[in-house]
N, C-alpha and C positions, 0 to 999 in steps of 0.2 A: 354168508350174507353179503350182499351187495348192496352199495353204495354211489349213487353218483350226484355228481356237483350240481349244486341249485346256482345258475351263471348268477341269477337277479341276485341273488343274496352274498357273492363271495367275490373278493377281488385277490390280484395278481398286481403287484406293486414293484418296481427298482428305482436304484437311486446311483445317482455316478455324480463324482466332482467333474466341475468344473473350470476350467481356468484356475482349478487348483483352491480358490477360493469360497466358492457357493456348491452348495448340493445342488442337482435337477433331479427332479422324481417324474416318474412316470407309469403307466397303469397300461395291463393287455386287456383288452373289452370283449374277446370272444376268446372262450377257454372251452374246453372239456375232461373228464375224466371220472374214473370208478377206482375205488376203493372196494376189494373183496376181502373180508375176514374169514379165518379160516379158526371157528371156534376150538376146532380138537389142539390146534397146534396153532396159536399163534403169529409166531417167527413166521411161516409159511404162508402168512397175508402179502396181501400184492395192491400195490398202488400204480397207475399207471395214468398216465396224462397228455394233452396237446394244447398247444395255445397256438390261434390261428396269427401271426407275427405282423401280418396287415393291420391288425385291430389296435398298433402300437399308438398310446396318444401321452402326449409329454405338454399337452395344450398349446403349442405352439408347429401350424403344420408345416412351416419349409424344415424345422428342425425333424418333425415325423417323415417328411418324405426322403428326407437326405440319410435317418436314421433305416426307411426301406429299400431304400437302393444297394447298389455291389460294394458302397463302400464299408456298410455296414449288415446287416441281415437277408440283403438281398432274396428280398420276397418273393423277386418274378422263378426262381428257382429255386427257391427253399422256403412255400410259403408257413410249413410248419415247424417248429418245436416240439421237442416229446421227453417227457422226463419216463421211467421205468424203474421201480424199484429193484432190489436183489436181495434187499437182505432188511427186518427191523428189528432194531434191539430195545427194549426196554428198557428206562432207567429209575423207573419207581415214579409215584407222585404223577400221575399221567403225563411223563415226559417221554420222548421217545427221539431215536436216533434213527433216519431211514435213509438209506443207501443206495444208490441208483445209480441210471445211467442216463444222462443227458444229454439231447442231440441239440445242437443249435447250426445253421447250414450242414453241413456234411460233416462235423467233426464231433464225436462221442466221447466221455469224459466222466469220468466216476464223481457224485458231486454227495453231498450228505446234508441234510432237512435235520434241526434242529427242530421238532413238532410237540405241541401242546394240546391234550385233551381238553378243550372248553367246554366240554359237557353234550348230555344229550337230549333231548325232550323232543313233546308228540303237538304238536300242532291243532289251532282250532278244527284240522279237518280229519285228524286222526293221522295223520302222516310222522311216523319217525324221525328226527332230525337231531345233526350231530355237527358240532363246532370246530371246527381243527384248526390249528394257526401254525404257519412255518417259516420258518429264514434261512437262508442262508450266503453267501456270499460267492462271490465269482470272480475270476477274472477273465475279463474278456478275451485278454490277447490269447486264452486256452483254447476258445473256441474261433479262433482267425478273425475276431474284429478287431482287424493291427491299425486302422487309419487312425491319424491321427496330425496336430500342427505342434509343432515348438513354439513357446512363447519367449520373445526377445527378451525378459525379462527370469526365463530360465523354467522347466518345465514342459506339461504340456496342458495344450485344450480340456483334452476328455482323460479321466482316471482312468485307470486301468480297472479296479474295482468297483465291481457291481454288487450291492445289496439289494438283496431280494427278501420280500414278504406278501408271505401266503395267508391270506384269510378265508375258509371253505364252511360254508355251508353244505352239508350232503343231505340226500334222501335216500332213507331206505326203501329200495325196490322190491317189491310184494313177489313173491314166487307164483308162478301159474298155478292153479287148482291142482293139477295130475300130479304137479312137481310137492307139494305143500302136502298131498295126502301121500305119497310114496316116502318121505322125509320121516 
């Protein structure tokens, strides 16, 4: 079964200190991605994702633009992101552990998704739909975003830690006629 992301309905969220004192949050606004489940077996499901890195908004735009430049995710040549799973493990209670690989500019990185089953239901239009929630945490300097200021006062600007949450809406994709009567 396949699955993929309802954008209207699900967001892509981080959060990083500031000045060591205030959290800044911010949201990706153009994502995509599928989810295949692999009924016989599980484990052998596959998640796979991109988030277009331009779509970055912190609501405030000299900090989005400074945040798509070379100093940081530099979009003009790395406009995407891609997470890839490898591996999901179960922990009972619709919790689950999934294991991947994460590219942010040129640098790959084995990261782990803390993911919660929020359930499934069928829509007024008959359409399938399934709830997923994930977080996990980052540090940036893994993936080369090293800029950074010292503050006279000791410290720095921007944390090094990035908290991320996922919120997905999915829709399950109908198989073609020839595919649904050969099954």
């Amino acid at each position: 079964m396949n699955w993929q992301i309802d954008l209207s309905h699900s967001t892509i969220e981080f959060s990083v200190k500031h000045m060591m004192i205030t959290t800044v949050r911010g949201q990706f606004k153009s994502f995509d991605g599928t989810l295949t489940i692999d009924s016989d077996n599980p484990a052998a499901s596959r998640v796979e994702g991109s988030i277009d890195v331009a779509s970055i908004d912190t609501r405030e735009e000299q900090r989005d633009a400074h945040l798509r430049s070379g100093d940081f995710l530099d979009v003009e040549n790395h406009p995407k992101m891609s997470f890839r799973s490898s591996r999901i493990e179960s922990l009972g209670a619709n919790q689950y552990k999934v294991y991947g690989e994460m590219t942010i500019k040129d640098v790959t990185r084995e990261v782990v998704l803390d993911v919660a089953d929020e359930g499934r239901e069928q829509d007024p239009w008959g359409n399938q739909r399934w709830g997923i929630s994930a977080f996990t945490k980052l540090n940036r300097k893994d993936f080369g975003l090293t800029w950074n200021v010292a503050l006279e006062t000791g410290g720095w600007l921007v944390g090094d830690e990035i908290k991320v949450s996922v919120g997905l809406q999915l829709v399950l994709q109908q198989q073609p006629e020839a595919e649904a009567a050969a099954a």
